[in-house]
ZAMAR-211715 format. One record per atom (N, C-alpha, C): residue in three letters; x, y, z. Coordinates in steps of 0.02 Angstrom, whole numbers, plus 50000, padded with zeros to 5 digits. Example, Ala and Ser with C-alpha at 12.3 -4.5 7.8 and 13.67 -1.06 7.14 Angstrom:
2
 tormi     X     Y     Z
   ALA 50660 49716 50390
   ALA 50615 49775 50390
   ALA 50660 49835 50390
   SER 50642 49888 50354
   SER 50684 49947 50357
   SER 50645 50002 50394
This chain:
231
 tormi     X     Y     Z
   UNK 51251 52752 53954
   UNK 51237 52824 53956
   UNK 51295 52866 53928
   UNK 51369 52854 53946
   UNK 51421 52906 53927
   UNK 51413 52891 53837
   UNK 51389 52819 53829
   UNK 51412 52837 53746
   UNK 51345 52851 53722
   UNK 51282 52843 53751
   UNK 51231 52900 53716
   UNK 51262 52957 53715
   UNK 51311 53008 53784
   UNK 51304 53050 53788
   UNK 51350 53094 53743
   UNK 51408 53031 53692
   UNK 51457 53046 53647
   UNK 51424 53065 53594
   UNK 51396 53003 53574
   UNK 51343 53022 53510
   UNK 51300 53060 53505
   UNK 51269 53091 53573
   UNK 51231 53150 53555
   UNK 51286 53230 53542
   UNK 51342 53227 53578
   UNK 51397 53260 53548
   UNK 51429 53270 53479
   UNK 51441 53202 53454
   UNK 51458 53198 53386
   UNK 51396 53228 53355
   UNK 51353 53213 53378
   UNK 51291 53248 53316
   UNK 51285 53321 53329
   UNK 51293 53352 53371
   UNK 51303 53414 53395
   UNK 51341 53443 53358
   UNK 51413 53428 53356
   UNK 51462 53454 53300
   UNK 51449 53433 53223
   UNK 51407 53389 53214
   UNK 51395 53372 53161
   UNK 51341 53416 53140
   UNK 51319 53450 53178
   UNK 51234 53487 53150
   UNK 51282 53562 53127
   UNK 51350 53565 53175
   UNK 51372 53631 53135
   UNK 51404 53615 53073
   UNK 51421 53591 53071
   UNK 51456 53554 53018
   UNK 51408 53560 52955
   UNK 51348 53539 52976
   UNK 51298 53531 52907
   UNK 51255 53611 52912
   UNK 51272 53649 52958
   UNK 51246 53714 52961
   UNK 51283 53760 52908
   UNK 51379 53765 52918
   UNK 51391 53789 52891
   UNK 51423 53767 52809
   UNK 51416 53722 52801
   UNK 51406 53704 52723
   UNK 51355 53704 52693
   UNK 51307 53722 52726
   UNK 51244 53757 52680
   UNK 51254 53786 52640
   UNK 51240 53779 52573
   UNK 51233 53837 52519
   UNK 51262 53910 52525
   UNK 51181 53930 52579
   UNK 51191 53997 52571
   UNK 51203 54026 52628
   UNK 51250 54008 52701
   UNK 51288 54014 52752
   UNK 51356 54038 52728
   UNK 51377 53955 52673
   UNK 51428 53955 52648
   UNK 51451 54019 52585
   UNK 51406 54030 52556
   UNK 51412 54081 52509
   UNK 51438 54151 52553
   UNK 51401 54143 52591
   UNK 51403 54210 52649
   UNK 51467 54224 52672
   UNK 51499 54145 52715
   UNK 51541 54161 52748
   UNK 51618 54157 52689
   UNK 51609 54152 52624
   UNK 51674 54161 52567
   UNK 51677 54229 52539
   UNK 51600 54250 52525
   UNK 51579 54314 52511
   UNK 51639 54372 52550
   UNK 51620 54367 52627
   UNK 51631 54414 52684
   UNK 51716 54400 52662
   UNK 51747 54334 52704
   UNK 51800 54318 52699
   UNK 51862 54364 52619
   UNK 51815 54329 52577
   UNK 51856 54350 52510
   UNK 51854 54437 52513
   UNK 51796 54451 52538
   UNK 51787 54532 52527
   UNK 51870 54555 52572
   UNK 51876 54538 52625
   UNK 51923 54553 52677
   UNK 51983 54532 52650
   UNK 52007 54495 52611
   UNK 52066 54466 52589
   UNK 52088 54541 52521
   UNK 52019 54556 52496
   UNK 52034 54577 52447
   UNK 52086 54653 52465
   UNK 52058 54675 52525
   UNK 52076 54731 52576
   UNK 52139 54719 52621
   UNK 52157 54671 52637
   UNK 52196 54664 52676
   UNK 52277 54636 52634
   UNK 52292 54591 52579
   UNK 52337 54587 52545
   UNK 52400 54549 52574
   UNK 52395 54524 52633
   UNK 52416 54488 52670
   UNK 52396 54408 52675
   UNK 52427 54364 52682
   UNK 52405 54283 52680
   UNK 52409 54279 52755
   UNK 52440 54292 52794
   UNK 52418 54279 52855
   UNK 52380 54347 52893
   UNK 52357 54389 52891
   UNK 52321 54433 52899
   UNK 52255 54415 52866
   UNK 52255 54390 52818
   UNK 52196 54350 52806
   UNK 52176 54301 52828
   UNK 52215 54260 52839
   UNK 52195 54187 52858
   UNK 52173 54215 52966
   UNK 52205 54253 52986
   UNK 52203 54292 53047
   UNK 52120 54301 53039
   UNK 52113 54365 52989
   UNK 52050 54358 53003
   UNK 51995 54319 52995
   UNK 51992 54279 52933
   UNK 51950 54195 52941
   UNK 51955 54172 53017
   UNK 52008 54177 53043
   UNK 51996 54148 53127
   UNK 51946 54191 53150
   UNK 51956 54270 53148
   UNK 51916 54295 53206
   UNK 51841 54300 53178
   UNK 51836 54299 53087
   UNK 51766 54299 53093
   UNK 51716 54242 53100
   UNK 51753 54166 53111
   UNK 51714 54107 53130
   UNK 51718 54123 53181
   UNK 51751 54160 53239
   UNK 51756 54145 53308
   UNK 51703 54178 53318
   UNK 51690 54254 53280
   UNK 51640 54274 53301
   UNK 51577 54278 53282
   UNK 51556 54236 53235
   UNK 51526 54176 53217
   UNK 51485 54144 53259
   UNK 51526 54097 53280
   UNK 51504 54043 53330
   UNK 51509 54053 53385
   UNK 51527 54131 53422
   UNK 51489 54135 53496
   UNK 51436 54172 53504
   UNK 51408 54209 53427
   UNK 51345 54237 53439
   UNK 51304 54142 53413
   UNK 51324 54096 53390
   UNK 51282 54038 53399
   UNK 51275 54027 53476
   UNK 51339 54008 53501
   UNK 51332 53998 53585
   UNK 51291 54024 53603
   UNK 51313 54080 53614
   UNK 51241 54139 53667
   UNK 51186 54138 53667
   UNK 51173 54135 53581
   UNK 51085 54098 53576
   UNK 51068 54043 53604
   UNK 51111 53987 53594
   UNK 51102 53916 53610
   UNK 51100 53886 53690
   UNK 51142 53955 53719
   UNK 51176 53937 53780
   UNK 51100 53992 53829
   UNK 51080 54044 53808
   UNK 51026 54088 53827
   UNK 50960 54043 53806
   UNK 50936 54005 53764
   UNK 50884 53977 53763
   UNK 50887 53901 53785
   UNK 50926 53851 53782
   UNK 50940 53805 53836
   UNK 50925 53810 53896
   UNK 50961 53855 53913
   UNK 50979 53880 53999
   UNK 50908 53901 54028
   UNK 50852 53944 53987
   UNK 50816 53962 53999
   UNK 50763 53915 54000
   UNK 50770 53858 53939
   UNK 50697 53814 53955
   UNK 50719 53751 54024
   UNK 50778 53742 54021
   UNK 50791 53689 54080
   UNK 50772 53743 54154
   UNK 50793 53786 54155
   UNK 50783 53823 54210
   UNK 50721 53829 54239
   UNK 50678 53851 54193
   UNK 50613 53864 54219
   UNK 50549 53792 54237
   UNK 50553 53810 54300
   UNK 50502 53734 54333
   UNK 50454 53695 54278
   UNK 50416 53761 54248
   UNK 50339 53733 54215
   UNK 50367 53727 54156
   UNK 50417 53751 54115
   UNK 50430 53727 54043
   UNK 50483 53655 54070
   UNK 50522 53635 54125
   UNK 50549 53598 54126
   UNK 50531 53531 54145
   UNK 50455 53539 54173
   UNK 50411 53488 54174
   UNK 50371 53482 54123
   UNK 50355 53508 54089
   UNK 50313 53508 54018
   UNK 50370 53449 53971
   UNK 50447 53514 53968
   UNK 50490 53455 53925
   UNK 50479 53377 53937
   UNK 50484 53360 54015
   UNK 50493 53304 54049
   UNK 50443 53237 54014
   UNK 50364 53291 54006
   UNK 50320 53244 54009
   UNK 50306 53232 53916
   UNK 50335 53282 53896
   UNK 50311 53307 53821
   UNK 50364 53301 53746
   UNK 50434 53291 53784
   UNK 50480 53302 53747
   UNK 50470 53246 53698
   UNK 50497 53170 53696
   UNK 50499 53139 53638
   UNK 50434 53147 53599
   UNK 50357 53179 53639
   UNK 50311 53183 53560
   UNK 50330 53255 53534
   UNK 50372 53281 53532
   UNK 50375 53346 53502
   UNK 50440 53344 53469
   UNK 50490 53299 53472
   UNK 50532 53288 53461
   UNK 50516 53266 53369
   UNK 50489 53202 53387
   UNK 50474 53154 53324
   UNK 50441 53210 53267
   UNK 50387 53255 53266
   UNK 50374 53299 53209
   UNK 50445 53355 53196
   UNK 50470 53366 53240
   UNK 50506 53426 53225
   UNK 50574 53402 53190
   UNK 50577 53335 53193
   UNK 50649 53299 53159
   UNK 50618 53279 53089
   UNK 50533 53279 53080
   UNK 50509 53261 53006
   UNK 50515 53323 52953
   UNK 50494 53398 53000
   UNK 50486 53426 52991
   UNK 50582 53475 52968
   UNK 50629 53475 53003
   UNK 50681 53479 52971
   UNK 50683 53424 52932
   UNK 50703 53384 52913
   UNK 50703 53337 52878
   UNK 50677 53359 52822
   UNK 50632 53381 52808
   UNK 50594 53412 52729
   UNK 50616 53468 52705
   UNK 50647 53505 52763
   UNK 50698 53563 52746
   UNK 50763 53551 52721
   UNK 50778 53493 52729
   UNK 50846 53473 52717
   UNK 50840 53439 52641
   UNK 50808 53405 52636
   UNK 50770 53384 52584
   UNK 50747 53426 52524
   UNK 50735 53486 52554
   UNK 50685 53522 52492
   UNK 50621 53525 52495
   UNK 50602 53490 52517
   UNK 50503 53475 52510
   UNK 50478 53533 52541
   UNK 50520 53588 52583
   UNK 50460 53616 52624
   UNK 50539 53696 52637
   UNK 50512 53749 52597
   UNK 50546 53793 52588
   UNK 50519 53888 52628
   UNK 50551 53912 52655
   UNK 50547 53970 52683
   UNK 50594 54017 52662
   UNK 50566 54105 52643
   UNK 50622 54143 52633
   UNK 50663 54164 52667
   UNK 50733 54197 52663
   UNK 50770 54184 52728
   UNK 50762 54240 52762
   UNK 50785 54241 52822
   UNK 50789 54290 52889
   UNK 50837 54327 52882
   UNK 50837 54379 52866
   UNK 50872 54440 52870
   UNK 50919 54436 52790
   UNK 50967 54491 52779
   UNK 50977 54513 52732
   UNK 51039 54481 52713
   UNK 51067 54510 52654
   UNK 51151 54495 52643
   UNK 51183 54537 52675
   UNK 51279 54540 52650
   UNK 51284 54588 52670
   UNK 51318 54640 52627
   UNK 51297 54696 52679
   UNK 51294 54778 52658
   UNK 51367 54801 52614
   UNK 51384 54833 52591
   UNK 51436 54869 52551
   UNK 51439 54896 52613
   UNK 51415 54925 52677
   UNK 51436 54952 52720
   UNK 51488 54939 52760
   UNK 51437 54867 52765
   UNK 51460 54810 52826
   UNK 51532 54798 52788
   UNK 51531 54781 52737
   UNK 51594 54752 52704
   UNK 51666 54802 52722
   UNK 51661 54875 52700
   UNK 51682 54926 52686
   UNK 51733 54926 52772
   UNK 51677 54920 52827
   UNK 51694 54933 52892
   UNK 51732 54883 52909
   UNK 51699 54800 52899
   UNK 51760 54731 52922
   UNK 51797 54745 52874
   UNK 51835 54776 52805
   UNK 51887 54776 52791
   UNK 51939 54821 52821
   UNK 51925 54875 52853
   UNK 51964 54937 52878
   UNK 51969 54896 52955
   UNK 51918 54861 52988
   UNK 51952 54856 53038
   UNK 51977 54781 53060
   UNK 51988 54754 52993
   UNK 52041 54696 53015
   UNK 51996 54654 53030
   UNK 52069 54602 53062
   UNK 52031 54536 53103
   UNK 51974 54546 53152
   UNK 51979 54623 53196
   UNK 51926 54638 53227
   UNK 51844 54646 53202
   UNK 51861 54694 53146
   UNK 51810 54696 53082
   UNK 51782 54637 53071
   UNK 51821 54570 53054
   UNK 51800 54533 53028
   UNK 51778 54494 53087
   UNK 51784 54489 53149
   UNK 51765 54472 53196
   UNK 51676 54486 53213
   UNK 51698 54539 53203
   UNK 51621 54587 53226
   UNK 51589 54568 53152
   UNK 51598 54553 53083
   UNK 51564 54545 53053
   UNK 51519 54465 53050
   UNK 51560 54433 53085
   UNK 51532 54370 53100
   UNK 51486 54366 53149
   UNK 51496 54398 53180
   UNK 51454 54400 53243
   UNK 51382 54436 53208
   UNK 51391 54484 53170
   UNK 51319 54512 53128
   UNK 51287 54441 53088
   UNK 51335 54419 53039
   UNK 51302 54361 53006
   UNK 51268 54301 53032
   UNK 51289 54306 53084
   UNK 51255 54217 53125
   UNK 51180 54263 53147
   UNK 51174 54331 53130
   UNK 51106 54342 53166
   UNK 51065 54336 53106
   UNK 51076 54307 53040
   UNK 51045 54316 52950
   UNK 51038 54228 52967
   UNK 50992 54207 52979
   UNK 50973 54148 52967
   UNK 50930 54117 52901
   UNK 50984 54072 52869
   UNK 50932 54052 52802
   UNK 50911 53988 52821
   UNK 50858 53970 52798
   UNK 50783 53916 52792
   UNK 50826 53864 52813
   UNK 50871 53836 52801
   UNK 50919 53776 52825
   UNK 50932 53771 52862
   UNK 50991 53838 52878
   UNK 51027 53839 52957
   UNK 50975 53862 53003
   UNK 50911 53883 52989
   UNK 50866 53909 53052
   UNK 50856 53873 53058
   UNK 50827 53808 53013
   UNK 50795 53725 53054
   UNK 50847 53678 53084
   UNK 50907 53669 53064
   UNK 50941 53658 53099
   UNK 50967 53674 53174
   UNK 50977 53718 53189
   UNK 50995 53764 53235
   UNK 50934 53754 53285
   UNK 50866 53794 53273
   UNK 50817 53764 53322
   UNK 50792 53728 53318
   UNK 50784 53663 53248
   UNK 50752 53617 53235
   UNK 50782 53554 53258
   UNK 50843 53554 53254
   UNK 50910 53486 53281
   UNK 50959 53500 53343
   UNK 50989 53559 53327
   UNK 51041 53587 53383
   UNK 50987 53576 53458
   UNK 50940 53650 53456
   UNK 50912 53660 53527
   UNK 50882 53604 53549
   UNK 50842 53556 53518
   UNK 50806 53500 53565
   UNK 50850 53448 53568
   UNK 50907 53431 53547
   UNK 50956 53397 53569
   UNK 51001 53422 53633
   UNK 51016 53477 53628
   UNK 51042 53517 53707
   UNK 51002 53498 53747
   UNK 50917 53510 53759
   UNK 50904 53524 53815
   UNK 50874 53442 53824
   UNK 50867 53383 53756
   UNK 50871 53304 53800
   UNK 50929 53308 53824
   UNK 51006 53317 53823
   UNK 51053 53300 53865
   UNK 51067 53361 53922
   UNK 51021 53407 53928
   UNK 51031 53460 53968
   UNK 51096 53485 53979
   UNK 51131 53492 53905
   UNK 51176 53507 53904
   UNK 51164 53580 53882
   UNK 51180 53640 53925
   UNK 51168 53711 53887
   UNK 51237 53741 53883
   UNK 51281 53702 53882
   UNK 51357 53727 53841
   UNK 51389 53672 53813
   UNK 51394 53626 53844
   UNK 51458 53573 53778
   UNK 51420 53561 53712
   UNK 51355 53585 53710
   UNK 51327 53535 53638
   UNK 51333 53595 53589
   UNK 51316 53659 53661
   UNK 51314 53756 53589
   UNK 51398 53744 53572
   UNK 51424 53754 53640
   UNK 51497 53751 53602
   UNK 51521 53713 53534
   UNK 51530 53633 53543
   UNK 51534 53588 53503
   UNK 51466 53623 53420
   UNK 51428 53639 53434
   UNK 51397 53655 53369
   UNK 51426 53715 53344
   UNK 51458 53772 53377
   UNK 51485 53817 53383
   UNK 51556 53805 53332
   UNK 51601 53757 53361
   UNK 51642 53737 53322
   UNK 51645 53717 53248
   UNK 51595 53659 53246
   UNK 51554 53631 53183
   UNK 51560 53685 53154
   UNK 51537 53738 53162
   UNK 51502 53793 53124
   UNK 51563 53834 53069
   UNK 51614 53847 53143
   UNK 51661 53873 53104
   UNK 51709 53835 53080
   UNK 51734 53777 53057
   UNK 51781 53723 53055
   UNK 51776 53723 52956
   UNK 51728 53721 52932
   UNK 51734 53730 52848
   UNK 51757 53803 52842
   UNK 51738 53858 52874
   UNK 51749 53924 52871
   UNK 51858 53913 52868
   UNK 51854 53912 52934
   UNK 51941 53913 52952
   UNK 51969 53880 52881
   UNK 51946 53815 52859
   UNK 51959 53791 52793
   UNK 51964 53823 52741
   UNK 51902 53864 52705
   UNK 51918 53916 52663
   UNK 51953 53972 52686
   UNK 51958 54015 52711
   UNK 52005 54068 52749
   UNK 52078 54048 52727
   UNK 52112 53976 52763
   UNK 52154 53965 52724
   UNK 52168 53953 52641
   UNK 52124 53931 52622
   UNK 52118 53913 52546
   UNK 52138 53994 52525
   UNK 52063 54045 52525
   UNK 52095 54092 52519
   UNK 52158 54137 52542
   UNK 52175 54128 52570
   UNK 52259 54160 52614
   UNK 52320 54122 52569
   UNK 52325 54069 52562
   UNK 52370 54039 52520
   UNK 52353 54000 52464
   UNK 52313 53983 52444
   UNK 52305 53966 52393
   UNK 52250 53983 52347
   UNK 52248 54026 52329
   UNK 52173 54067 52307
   UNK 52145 54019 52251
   UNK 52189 54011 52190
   UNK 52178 53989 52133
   UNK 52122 53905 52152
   UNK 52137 53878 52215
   UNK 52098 53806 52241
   UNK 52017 53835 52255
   UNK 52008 53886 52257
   UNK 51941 53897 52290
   UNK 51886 53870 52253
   UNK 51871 53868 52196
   UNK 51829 53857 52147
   UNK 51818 53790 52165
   UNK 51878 53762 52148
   UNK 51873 53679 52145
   UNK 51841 53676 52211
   UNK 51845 53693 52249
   UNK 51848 53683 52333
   UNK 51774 53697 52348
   UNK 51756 53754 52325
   UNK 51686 53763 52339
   UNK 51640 53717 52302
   UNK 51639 53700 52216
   UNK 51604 53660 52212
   UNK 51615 53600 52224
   UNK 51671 53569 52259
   UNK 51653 53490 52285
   UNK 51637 53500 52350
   UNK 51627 53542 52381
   UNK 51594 53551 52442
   UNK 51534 53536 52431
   UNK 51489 53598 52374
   UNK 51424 53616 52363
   UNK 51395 53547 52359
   UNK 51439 53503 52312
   UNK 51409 53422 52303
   UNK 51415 53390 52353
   UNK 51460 53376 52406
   UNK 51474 53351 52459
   UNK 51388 53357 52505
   UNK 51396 53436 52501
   UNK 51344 53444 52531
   UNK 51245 53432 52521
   UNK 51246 53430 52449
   UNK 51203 53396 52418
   UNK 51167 53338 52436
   UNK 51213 53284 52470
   UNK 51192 53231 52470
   UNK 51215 53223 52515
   UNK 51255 53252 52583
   UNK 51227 53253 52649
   UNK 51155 53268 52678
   UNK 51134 53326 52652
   UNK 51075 53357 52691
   UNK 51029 53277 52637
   UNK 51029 53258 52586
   UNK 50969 53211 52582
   UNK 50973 53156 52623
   UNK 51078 53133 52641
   UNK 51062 53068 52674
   UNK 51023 53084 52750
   UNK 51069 53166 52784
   UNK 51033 53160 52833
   UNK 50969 53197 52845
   UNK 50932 53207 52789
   UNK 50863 53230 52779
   UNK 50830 53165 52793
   UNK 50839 53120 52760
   UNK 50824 53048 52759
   UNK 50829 53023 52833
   UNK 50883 53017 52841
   UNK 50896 52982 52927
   UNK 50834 53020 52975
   UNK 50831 53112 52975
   UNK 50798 53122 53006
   UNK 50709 53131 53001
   UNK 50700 53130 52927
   UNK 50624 53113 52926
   UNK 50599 53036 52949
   UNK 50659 52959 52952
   UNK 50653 52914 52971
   UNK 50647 52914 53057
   UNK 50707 52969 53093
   UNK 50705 52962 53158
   UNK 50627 52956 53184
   UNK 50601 53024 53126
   UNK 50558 53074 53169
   UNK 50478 53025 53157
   UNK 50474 52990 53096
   UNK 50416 52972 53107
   UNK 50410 52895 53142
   UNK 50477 52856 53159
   UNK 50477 52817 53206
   UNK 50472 52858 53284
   UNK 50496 52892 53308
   UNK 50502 52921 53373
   UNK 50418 52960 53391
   UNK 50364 52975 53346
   UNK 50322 52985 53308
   UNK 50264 52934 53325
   UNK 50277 52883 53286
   UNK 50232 52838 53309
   UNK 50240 52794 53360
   UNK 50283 52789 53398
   UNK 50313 52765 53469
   UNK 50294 52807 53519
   UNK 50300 52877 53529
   UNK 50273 52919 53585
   UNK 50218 52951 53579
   UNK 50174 52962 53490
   UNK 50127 53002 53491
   UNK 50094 52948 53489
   UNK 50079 52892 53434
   UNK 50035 52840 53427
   UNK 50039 52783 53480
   UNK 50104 52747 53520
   UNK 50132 52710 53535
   UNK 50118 52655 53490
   UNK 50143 52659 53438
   UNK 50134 52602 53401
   UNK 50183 52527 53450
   UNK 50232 52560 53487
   UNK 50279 52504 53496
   UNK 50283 52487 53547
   UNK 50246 52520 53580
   UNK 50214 52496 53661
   UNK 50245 52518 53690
């Protein structure tokens, strides 16, 4: 049990991990970042604020993660439903990210870029600014990180009924490539390019291997609890 309960951890931080090297998370969070560097003219005042805007980032992930966890374990009749229902609902919804990760199966994204406003305001007010601007962006979910997030993150929390070490740990994930560029930009600007596109490839052929892994989980877990193919 403790090293199921590692590995469902490692994958926890690993789902932020593959959340925020998404494409267009990642675009987002260099976008914001670089906008603030451009304003601030400082390498550690920059790199300062890359901290506060993953931090604030990844506790508007928590709160979601940690508010809808908390809420389906809590309640009697959804927590007996999970009990009796969870691995067949499990197996489509890991096929079903899985095609998102993949490509096969595409949605437009949730909410907007951001504003010349938004920008204008996290540059005047600093690391705080950039704090509070993170905390706006984790509420812009694109087609990737939304299936991730409720498609991998949440039904992994609530099999280990974990409604904080797994948000946290994904929480981290989330911001850990961010803190990475922040520095890139703060001291070494001229690396970013290189940096972003071996990411972009990096990331390419993560989401297929683990598009792959999880359309395999899902239609074994699939025909084991919905069909019982395996008795």
């Amino acid at each position: 049990m403790p090293e199921t309960m590692l590995l469902g951890a490692a994958t926890a931080l690993w789902i932020g991990i593959m959340t925020s090297i998404s494409p267009c998370p990642l675009a987002t969070n260099i976008a914001a970042i670089s906008y603030i560097s451009r304003e601030l003219g400082n390498s550690r005042r920059v790199f300062l604020s890359g901290l506060f805007y993953t931090t604030g980032r990844s506790l508007i992930y928590l709160i979601i993660s940690v508010v809808i966890v908390a809420g389906l374990l809590s309640a009697p009749g959804i927590s007996m439903f999970l009990q009796l229902y969870f691995n067949k609902i499990v197996g489509p919804t890991l096929i079903i990210v899985g095609m998102f990760l993949l490509g096969l199966v595409s949605l437009p994204s949730i909410g907007g870029g951001m504003s010349e406003n938004a920008q204008k305001a996290a540059a005047r007010g600093g690391a705080v600014g950039a704090g509070l601007l993170g905390m706006l962006f984790a509420l812009s979910f694109c087609p990737i990180s939304a299936a991730l997030f409720f498609g991998a993150l949440i039904p992994l929390a609530v099999k280990f009924h974990s409604s904080v070490i797994f948000p946290v740990l994904y929480g981290i994930g989330t911001g850990l490539p961010v803190v990475v560029f922040a520095g890139i930009i703060a001291f070494s600007a001229g690396s970013l390019g290189k940096a972003f596109d071996a990411l972009v490839k990096i990331d390419l052929w993560m989401r297929r291997i683990v598009g792959a892994v999880f359309i395999g989980a899902g239609i074994y877990m699939t025909l084991k609890y919905v069909f019982y193919f395996f008795g």
